[in-house]
C-alpha atoms as a printed R data frame, in Angstrom:
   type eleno elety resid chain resno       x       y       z
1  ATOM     1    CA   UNK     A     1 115.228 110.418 160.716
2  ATOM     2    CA   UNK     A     2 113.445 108.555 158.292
3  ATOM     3    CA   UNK     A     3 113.441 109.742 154.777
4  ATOM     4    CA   UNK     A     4 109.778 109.704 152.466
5  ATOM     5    CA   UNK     A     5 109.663 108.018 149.689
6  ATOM     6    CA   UNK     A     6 108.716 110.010 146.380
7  ATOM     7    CA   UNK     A     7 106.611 108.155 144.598
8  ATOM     8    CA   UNK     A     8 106.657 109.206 140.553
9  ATOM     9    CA   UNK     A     9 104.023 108.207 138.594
10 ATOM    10    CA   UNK     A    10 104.613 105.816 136.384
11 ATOM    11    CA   UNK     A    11 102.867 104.314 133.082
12 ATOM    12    CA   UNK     A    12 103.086 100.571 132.003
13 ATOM    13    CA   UNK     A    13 103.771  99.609 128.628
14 ATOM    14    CA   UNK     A    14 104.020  96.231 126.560
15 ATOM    15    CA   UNK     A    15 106.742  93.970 127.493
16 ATOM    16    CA   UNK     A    16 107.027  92.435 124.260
17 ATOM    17    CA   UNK     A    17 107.465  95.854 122.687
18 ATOM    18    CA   UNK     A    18 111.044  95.580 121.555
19 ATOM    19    CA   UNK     A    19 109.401  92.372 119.147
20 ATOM    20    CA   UNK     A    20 107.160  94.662 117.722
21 ATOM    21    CA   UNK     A    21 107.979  95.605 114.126
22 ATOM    22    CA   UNK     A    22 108.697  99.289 114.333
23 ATOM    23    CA   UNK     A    23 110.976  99.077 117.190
24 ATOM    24    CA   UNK     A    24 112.805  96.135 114.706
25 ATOM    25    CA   UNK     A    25 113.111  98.817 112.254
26 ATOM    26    CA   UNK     A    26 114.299 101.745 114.722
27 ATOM    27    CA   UNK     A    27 116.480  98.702 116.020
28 ATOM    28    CA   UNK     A    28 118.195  98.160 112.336
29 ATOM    29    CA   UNK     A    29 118.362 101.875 112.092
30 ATOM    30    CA   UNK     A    30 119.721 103.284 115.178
31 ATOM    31    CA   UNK     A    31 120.823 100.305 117.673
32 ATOM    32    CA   UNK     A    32 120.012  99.893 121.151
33 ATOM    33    CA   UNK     A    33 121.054 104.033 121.454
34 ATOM    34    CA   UNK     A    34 117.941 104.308 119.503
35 ATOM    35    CA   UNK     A    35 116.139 102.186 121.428
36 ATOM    36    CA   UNK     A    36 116.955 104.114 125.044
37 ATOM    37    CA   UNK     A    37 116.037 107.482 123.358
38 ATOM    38    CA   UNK     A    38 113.103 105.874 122.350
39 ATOM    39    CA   UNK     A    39 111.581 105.322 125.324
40 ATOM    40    CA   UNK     A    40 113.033 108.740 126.999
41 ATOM    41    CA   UNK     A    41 111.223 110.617 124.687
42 ATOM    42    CA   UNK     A    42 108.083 108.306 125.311
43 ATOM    43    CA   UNK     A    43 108.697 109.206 129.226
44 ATOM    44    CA   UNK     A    44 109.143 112.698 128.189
45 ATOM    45    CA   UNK     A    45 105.571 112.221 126.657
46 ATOM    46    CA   UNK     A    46 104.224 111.022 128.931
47 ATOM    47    CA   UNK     A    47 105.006 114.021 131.656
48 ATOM    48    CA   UNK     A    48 104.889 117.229 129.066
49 ATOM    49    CA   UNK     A    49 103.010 117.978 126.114
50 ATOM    50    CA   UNK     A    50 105.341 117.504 123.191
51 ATOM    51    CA   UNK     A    51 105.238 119.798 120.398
52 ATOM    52    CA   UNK     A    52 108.104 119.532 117.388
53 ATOM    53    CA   UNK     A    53 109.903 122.314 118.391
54 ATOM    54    CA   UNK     A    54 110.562 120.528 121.798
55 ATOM    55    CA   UNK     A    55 112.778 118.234 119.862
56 ATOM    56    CA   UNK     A    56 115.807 120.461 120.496
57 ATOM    57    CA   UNK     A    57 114.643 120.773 124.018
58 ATOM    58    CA   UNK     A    58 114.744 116.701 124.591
59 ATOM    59    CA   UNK     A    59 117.830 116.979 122.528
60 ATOM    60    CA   UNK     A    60 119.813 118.574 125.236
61 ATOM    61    CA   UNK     A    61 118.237 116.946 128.069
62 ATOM    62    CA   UNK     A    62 119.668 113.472 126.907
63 ATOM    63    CA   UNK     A    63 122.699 115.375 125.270
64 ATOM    64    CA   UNK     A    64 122.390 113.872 121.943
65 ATOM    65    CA   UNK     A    65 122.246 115.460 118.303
66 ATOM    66    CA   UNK     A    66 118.706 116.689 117.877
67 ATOM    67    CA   UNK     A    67 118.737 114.902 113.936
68 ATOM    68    CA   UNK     A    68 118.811 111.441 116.167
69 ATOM    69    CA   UNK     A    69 115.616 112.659 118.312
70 ATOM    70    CA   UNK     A    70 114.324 114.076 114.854
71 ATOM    71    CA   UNK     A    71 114.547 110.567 113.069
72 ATOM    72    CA   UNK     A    72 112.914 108.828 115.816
73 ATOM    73    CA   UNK     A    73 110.039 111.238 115.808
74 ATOM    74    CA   UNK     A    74 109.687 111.638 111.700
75 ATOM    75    CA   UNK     A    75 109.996 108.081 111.616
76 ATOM    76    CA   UNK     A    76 106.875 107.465 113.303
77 ATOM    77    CA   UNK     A    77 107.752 104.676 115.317
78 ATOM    78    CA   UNK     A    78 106.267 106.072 118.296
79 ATOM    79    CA   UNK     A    79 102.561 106.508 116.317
80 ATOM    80    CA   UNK     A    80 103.249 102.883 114.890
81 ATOM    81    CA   UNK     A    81 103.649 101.526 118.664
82 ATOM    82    CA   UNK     A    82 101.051 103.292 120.045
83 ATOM    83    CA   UNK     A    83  98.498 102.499 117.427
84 ATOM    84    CA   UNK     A    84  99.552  98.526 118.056
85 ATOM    85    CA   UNK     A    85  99.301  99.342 121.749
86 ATOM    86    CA   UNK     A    86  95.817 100.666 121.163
87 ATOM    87    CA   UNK     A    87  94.880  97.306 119.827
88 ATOM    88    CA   UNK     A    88  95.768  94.785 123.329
């Protein structure tokens, strides 16, 4: 029997974004671990709402300490990409 394929939907992004300044800065401040959380929670994004208090909830999904999901979020780095996103 043949299986279907399930198709997710996807969004495309930059591929120069890991040369963009605030991901240097998230890179300095919380290595490539950083980096991979970083673009979870941007998937996370991009299929729920987010709302602060869902920081504990992506937290335990990726089973990390929510203070490392907190920093990338109070840090702004995701605003900072976006905006320079915005610009292409």
């Amino acid at each position: 029997m043949k299986e279907d394929k399930i198709i997710e939907p996807f969004f495309s992004h930059d591929i120069g974004s890991r040369q963009d300044n605030s991901i240097i800065r998230l890179l300095i401040k919380l290595g490539w671990e950083g980096y991979g959380l970083f673009w979870a929670i941007v998937e996370h994004m991009h299929k729920n709402p987010f709302a602060v208090e869902d920081e504990s909830l992506i937290a335990y999904e990726l089973r990390v300490d929510e203070e490392k999901i907190h920093q990338i979020m109070k840090d702004e780095y995701l605003e900072e990409v976006n905006e320079s996103q915005n610009e292409l």
